[in-house]
N, C-alpha and C positions, 0 to 999 in steps of 0.2 A: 423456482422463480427465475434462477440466471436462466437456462436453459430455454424460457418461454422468452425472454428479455435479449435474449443473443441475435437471433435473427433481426431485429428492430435498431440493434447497436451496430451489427454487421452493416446493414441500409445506410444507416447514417453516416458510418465511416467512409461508406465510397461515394457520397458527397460533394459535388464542387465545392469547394474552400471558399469561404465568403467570410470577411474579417466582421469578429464577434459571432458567427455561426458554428454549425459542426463542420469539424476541419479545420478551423479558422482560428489564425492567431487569437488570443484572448488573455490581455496582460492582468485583468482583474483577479480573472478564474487561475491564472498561474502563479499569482499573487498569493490567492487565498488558500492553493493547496500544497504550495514550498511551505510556505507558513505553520499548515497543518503538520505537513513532516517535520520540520523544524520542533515544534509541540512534540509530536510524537517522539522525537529522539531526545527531546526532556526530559520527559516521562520516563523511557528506559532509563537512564542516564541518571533519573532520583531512585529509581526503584518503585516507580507508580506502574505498577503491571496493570489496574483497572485502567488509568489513564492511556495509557499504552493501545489496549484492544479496545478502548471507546471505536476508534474507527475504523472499527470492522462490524460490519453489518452481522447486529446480534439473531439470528437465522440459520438454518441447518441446512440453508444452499449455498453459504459464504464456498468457498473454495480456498484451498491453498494447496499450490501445486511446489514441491520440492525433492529434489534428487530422484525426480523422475516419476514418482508419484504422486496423484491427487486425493486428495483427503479432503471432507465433508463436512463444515458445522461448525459455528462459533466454538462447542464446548471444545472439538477437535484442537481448533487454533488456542485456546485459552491451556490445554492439559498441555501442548506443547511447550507452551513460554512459562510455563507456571515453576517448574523445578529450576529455574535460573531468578526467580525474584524472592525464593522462599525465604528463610532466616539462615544465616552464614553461607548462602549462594555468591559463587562470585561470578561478575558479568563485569565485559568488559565493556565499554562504552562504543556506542552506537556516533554514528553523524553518514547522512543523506548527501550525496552530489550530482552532479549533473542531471538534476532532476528536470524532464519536457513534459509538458502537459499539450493535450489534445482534446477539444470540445469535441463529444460525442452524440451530441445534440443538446436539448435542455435539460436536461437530468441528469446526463453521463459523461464520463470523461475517464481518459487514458492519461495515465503518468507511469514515466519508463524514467530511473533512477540507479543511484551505484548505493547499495549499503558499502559503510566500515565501519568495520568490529576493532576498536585497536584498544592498548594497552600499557602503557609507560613509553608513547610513541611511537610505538612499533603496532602493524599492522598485524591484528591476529586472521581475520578472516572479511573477505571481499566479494563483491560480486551485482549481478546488474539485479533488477527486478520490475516485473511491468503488474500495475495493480489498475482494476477497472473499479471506478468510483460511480456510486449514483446519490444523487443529492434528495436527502430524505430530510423527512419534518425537521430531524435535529442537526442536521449536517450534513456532509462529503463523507457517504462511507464505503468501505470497502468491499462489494463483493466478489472479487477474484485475486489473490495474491500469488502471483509465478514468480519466485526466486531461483536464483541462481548464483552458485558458487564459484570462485574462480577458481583456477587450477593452483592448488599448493605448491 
């Protein structure tokens, strides 16, 4: 599905910028999807791992690219995060910044963003991340997640 959907997102991005279009400022949509990270870093942050992977498009084209490899498939992203929300897992708290969002036309949108991981104030683990969202019946979800770690 991404793969047929790529070329269509790629069009849109080169785009002239027209305010409320694709490319185009849009404080609504930036509104509604800081908001949704802010949720999501809730969720980690209670130990709601369902809540959590709500916004990843439940699909075996989801993508999630990390340390240099991409891997396949809600269940893929789900068996990932699952050994850190189990019973006596510890996780250290999550929170979102510098989050930019870009209209990728009516459906789709870019949000490039800083995960931190920290823990009694201290920074455990940092890094940027750019995720492509497509607005489905039930919401903004994610079909592409590229993280990135900073250098330790």
């Amino acid at each position: 599905m991404l793969l047929r959907a790529l070329p269509a997102v790629l069009l849109l991005a080169c785009r002239p910028s027209l305010p409320g279009r694709a490319g185009g400022e849009d404080s609504a949509l930036t509104s509604e999807l800081t908001n949704q990270l802010a949720r999501s870093a809730a969720d980690w942050n209670r130990g709601d791992l369902d809540g959590f992977l709500s916004d990843y498009a439940r699909d075996s084209a989801t993508t999630f690219v990390e340390g240099g490899h991409a891997r396949r498939g809600w269940d893929f992203i789900r068996s990932r995060y699952a050994s850190r929300f189990g019973p006596g897992a510890s996780r250290d708290s999550l929170r979102f910044e510098e989050a930019a969002v870009r209209r990728l036309g009516d459906r789709h949108a870019l949000v490039t963003a800083r995960f931190i991981l920290f823990r009694g104030g201290q920074t455990t683990a940092s890094g940027p991340f750019t995720l492509i969202l497509e607005r489905q019946s039930d919401g903004w979800k994610i079909l592409h997640d590229h993280t990135s770690s900073d250098p330790r």
